[in-house]
C-alpha positions in Angstrom: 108.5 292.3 -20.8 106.7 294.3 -22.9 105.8 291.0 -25.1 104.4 289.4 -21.9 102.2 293.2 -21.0 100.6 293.4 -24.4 99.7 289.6 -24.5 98.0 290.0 -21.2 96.1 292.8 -22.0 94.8 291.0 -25.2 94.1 287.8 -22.7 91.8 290.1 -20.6 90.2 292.2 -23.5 89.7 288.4 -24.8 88.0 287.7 -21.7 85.9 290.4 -21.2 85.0 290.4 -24.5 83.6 287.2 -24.2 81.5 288.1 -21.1 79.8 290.8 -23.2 79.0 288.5 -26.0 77.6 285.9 -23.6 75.7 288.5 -21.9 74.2 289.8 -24.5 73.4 286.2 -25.8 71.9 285.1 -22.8 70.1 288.4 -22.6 68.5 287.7 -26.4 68.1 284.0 -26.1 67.4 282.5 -22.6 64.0 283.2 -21.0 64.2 281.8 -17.4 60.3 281.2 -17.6 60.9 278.0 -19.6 62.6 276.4 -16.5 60.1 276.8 -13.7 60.0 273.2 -13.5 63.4 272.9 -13.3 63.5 274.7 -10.6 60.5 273.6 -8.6 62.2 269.8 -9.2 65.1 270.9 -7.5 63.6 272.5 -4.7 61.1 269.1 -4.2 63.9 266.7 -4.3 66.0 269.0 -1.7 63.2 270.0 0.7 60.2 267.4 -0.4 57.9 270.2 -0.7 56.1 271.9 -3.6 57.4 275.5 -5.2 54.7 277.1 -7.2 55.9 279.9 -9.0 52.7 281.8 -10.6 54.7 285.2 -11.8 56.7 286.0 -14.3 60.8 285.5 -14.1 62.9 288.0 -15.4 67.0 288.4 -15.9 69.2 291.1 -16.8 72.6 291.2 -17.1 75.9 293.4 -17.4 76.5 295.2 -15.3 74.4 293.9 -12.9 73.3 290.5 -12.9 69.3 290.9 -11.9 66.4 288.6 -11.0 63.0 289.3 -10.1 60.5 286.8 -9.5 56.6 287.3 -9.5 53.9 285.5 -6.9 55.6 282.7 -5.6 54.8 280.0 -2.7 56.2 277.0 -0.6 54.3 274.6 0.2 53.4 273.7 4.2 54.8 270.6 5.8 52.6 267.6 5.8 49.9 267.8 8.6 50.1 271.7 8.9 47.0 272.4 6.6 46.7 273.7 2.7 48.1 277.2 3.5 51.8 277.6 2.4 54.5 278.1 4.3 56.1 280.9 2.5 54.9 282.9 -0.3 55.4 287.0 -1.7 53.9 288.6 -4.3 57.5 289.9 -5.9 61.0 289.9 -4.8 64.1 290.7 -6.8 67.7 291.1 -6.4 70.8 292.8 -8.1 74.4 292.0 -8.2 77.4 293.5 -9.9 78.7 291.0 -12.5 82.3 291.4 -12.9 83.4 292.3 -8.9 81.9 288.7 -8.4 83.7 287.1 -11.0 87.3 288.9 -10.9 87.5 289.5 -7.1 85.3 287.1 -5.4 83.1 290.3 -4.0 79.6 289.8 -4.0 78.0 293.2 -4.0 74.4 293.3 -4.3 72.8 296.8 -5.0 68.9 296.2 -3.8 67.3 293.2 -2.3 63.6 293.7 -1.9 60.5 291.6 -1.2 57.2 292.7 -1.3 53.8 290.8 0.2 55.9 288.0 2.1 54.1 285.8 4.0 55.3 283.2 6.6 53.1 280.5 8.4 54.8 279.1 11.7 53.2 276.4 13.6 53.7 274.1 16.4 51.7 270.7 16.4 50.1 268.9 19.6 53.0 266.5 19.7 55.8 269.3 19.6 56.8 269.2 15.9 57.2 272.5 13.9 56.1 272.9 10.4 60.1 273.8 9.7 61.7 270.8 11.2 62.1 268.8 7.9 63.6 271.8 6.8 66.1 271.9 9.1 66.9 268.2 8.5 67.0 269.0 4.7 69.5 271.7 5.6 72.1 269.1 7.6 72.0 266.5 5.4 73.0 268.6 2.7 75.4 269.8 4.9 76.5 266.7 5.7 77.3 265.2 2.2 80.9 265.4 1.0 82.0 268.3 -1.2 85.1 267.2 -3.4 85.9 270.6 -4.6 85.1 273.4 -2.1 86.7 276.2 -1.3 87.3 278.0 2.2 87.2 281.5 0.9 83.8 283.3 1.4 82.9 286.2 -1.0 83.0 289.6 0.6 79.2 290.5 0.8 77.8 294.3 0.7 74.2 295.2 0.0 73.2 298.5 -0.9 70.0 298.5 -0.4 67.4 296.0 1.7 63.8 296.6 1.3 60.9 294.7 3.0 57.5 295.6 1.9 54.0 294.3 3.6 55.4 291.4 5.4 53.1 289.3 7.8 54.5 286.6 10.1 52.3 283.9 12.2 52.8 281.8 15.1 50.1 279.1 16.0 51.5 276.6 18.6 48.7 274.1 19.2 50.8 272.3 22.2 50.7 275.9 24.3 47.7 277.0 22.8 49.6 280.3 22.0 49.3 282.2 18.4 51.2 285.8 17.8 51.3 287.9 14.5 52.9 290.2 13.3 51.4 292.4 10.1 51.9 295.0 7.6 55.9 294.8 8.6 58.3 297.4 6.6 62.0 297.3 6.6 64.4 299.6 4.7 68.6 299.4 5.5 70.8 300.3 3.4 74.8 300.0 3.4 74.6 296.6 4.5 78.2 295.3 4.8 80.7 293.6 7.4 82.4 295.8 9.5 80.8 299.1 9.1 77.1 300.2 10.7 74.5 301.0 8.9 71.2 302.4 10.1 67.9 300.0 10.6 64.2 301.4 10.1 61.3 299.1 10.9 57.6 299.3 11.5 55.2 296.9 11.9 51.5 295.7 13.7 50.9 292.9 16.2 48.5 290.8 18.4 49.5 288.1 20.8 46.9 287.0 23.2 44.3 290.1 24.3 47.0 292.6 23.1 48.2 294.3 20.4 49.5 297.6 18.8 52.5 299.2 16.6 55.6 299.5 16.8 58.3 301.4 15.0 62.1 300.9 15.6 64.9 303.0 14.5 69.0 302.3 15.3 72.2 301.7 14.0 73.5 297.8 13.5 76.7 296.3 12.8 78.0 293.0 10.9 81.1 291.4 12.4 84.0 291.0 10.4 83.2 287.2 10.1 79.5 287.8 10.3 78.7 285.5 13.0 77.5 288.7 14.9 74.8 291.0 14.7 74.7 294.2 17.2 72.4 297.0 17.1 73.5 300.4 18.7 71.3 303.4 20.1 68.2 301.1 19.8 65.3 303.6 19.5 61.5 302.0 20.2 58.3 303.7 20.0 54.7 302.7 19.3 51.2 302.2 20.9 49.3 299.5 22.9 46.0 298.7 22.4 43.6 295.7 23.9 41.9 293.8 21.6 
């Protein structure tokens, strides 16, 4: 027994030490700059639209594996005008290394995005500038996966923060368009089964009206988080014409 004790422990001081070195290696030696094309290839041959990423990348690892990405944008659907779809000025996320490896628990510690930008439209004929990527989305989930398995990661976020976000909707059939500007968001806790508080603020115009509004309450996850519910909802703000 104790033969088998000390030659695991060696297996997982083996192991670990190897994470180090890799991490330390990749740290020294990979700069995720040099595979921008890479990436934008992958993301034209999934969605058939253009990723131009005009920051810098960055990665960090051990103990938390981090990404930030500079000025980024998608490119619009075809018909929908030069302006992209998507694009932010910065975003970056952090995730603890080893819980994701050794117990399947993906536990992020901030998500943030700053300057997003999202273009919605509706054409004449009815079609949305986010069809195709719907489409994309079920054909991919179509396809057969040989080696998948049915055990989701346990996901906790410590921290969400949304930073000068601005959101349009131009539907040409109704002749309708609504935005919504300067949008904040800050949650933190953000985890399955247990609430966590919700802050938001944010401007808007639709038609001859618009204003500010600032929402405060307490949401939950379910369990299986396939549900979203949001406890002593608490709305305030100001109407203005336009």
């Amino acid at each position: 027994m104790q033969n088998l004790v000390k030659t695991l422990l060696l297996a997982i001081s083996a192991i670990v030490g190897l994470i180090l070195v890799a991490s330390i290696a990749v740290y020294l030696f990979f700069d995720p700059n040099e595979y921008r094309d890479d990436i934008s290839a992958a993301v034209k041959e999934t969605t058939g639209r253009d990723l131009t990423i005009e920051g810098d990348l960055s990665l960090s690892l051990f103990p938390w594996l981090a990404v930030e990405i500079g000025r980024t944008e998608l490119g619009n659907a075809e018909g929908f005008g030069e302006q992209p779809f998507i694009r932010f000025d910065e975003a970056s996320l952090s995730v603890r290394l080893l819980p994701l490896i050794f117990k399947r628990e993906l536990s992020v510690g901030t998500a943030s995005i700053e300057g997003l930008a999202v273009d919605l439209a509706v054409a004449e004929d009815g079609r949305s500038n986010w069809d195709d990527l719907l489409t994309a989305q079920e054909e991919t989930a179509e396809e057969p996966q040989d080696s998948v398995s049915e055990d989701v990661p346990t996901i906790e976020v410590g921290r969400i923060e949304v930073a000068n976000a601005n959101v349009t909707y131009r539907d040409a059939k109704a002749g309708a368009s609504y935005s919504i500007s300067k949008l904040q968001i800050e949650s933190d806790g953000v985890g399955p089964g247990d609430p966590f508080d919700v802050d938001a603020e944010f401007d808007f115009s639709a038609a001859e009206l618009g204003g500010h509004v600032a929402i405060r309450g307490e949401a939950e996850i379910s369990d299986d988080m396939t549900r979203l519910s949001i406890a002593g909802l608490n709305v305030s703000g100001e109407l203005r014409g336009i």
